[in-house]
C-alpha positions as CSV (number, residue, x, y, z in Angstrom):
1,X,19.3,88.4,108.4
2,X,22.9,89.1,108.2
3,X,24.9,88.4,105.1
4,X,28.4,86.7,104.9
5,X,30.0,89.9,103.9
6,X,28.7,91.7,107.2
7,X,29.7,88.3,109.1
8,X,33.4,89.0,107.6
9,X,33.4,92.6,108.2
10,X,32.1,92.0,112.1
11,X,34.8,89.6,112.2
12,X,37.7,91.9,111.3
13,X,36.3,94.9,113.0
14,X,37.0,92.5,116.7
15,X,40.1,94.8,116.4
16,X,43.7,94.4,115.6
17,X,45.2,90.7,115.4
18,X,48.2,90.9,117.4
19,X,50.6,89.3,115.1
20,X,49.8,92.2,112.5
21,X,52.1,94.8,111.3
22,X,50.6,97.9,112.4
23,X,51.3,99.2,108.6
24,X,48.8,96.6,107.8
25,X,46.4,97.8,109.7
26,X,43.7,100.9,109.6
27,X,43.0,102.3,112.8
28,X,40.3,104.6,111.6
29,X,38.2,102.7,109.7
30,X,39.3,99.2,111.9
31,X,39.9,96.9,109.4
32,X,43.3,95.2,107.1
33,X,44.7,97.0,104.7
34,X,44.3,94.2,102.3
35,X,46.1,96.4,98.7
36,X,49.0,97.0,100.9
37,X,49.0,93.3,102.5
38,X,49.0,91.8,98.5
39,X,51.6,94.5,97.9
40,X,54.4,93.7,100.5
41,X,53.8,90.3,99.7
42,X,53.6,90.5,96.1
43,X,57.4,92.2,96.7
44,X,58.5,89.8,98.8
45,X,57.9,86.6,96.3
46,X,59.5,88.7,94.1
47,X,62.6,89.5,96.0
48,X,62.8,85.6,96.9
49,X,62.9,84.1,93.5
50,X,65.5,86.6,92.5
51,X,67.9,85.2,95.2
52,X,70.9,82.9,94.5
53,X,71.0,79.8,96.1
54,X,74.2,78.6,97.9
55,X,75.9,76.3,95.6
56,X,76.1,72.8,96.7
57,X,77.6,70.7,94.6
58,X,81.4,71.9,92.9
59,X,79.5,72.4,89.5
60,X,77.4,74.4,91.4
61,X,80.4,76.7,92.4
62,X,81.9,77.0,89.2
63,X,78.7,78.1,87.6
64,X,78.3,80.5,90.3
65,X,81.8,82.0,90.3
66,X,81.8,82.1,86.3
67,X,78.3,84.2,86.7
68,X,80.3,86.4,88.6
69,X,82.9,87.1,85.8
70,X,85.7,84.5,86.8
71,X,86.8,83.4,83.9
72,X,87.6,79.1,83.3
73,X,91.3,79.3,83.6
74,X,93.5,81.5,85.2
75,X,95.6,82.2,82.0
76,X,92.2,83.8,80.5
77,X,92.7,86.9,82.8
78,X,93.2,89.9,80.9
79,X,95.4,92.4,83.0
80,X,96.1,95.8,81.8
81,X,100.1,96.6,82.6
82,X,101.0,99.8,80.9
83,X,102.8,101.1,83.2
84,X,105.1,98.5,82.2
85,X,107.0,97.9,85.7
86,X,106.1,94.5,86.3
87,X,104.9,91.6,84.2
88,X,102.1,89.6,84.4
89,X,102.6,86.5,87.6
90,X,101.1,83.3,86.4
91,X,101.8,81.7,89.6
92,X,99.7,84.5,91.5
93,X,96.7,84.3,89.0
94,X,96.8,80.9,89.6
95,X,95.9,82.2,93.3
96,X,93.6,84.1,92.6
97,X,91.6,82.3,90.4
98,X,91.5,79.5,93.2
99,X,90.4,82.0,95.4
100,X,87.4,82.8,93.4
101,X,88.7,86.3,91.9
102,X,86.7,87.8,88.6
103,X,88.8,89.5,86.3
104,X,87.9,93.3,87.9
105,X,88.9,91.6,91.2
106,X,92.7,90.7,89.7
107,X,92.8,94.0,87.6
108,X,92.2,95.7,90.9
109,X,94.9,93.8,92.6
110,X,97.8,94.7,90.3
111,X,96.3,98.2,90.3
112,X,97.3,98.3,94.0
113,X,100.7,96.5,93.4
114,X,101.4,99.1,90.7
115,X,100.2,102.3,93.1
116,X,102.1,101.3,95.7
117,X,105.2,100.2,93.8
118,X,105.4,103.6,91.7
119,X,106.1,105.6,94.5
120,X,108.7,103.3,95.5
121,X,110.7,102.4,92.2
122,X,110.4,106.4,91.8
123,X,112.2,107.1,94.9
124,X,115.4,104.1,94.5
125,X,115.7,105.5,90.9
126,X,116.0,109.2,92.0
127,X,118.4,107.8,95.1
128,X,120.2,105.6,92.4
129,X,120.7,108.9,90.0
130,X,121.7,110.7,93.2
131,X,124.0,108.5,94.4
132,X,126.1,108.3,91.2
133,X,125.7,112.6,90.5
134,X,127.4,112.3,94.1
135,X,129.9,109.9,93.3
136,X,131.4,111.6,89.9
137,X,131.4,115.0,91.7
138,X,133.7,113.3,94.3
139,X,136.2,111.9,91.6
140,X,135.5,115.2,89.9
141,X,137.2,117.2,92.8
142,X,139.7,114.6,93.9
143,X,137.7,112.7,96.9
144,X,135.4,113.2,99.7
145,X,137.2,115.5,102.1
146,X,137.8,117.6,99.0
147,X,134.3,117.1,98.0
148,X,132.9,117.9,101.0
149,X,134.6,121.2,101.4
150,X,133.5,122.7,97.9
151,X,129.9,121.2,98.3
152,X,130.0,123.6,101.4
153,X,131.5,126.6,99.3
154,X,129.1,126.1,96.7
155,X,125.8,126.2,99.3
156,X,127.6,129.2,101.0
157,X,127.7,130.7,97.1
158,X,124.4,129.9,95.7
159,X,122.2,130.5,98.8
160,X,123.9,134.3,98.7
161,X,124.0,134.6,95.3
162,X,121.5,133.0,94.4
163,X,117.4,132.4,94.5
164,X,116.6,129.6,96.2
165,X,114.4,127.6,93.2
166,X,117.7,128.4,90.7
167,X,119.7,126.8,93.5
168,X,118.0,123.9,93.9
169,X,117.7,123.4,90.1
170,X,121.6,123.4,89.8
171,X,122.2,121.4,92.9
172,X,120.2,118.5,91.7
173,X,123.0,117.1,89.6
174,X,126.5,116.9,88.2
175,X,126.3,119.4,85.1
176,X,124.2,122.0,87.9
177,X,127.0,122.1,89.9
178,X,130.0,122.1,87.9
179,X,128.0,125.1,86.2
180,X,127.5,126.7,89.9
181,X,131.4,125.9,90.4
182,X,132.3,127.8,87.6
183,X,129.9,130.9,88.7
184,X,131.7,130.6,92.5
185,X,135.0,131.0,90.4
186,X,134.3,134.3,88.4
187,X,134.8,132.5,85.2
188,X,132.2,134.8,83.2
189,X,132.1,134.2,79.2
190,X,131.9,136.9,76.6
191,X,128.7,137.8,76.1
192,X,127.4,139.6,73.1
193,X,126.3,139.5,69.1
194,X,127.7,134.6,69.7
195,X,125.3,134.2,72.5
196,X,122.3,136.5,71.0
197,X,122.5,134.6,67.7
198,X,122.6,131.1,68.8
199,X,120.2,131.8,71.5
200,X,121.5,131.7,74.5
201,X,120.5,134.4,77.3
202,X,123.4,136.5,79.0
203,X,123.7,137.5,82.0
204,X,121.6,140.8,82.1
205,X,118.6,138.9,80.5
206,X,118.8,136.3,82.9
207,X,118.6,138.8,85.6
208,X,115.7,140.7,84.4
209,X,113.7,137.5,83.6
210,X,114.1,136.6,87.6
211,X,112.0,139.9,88.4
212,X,109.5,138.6,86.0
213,X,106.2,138.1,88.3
214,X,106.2,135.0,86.4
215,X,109.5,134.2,88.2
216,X,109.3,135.4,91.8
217,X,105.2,135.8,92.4
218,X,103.9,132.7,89.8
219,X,106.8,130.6,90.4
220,X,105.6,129.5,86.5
221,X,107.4,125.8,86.5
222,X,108.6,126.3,82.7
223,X,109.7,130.1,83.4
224,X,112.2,129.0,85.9
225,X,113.7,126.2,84.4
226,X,114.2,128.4,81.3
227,X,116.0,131.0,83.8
228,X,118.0,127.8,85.1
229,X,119.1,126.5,81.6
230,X,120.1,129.9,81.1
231,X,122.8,130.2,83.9
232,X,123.7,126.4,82.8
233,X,124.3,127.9,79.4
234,X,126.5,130.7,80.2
235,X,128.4,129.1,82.9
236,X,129.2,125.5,81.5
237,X,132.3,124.3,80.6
């Protein structure tokens, strides 16, 4: 007589069903693989009741959205501006939070506004600075046809007389050049026991720091602009 147990086993051993996984399934001994059956299920359930349902009333939605950090009002975001170059927009939080943004969603957006407006607020202050270095050295030599003829003299000068990062330096505004204009005219100070004692670097020193490896092979940022304020020093008015 055959038991229920062998009934079941007969059963199952008819072969594979063929809606069955095949990771279900044990090919050598023919029969489910009921542990790991139980198990994906088991995970399954689990991964189910963990789910968020879509919100379906506006309640719904708020409690969703505030589970998601979005704070109740759009004056509650807390944005960190210390870069200082804009201020917080009330009118775009508004926006934002109507949109659904959490509070790392907003920081994130004026932390974009900021990195691309650095760059730019960087450049139109160094073009502003520019414009007006330009601008007194034109009044300086008596207008812009005048201007332009020394600014040539002055390239012709430094780039011979010159190395190139010292150049630079003194070209990049109005006390640099009126120092390199005094240099093109031969106007050399006394040097000596005044410039040793309040610390200022003559003209020899200068020289000798420039074939410094610091200098020429380092290109040591701090080296050279002490070399630069040097010749600013000596050469000034």
């Amino acid at each position: 007589m055959i038991s229920n147990e062998e009934e079941i086993i007969e059963e199952v051993n008819v072969g594979k069903p063929e809606s069955l996984p095949e990771k279900f399934w044990d090919e050598k001994t023919q029969q489910v693989r009921l542990d790991s059956l139980v198990k994906s299920y088991a995970e399954l359930e689990k991964k189910l009741s963990g789910s968020m349902a879509r919100p379906k009333t506006e309640e719904d939605k708020i409690n969703l959205l505030g589970a998601l950090g979005r704070p109740e009002t759009a004056e509650e975001y807390s944005v960190n501006l210390e870069h200082g170059l804009f201020d917080i927009d009330p009118e775009l939080n508004q926006r934002l939070h109507g949109l659904g943004f959490t509070q790392d969603q907003v920081q994130a957006v004026y932390d974009a506004a900021a990195e691309k407006l650095v760059p730019i607020v960087l450049d139109l202050s160094a073009e502003f600075q520019a414009d007006r270095e330009v601008d007194r050295l034109v009044q300086e030599f008596g207008g812009a046809d005048k201007w332009q003829e020394v600014s040539r003299q002055l390239l012709a000068f430094g780039q011979k007389n010159l190395p190139e990062d010292v150049l630079d330096s003194l070209s990049a505004s109005y006390d640099g050049v009126m120092t390199l204009f005094q240099m093109m005219k031969g106007q050399d100070p006394s040097f000596g026991t005044k410039n040793s004692v309040s610390g200022v670097l003559d003209e020899t020193a200068l020289k000798s720091m420039m074939k410094d490896p610091k200098y020429w092979k380092d290109k040591d940022p701090a080296f050279i602009a002490k070399v630069t304020e040097g010749f600013e020093g000596i050469y000034s008015n």
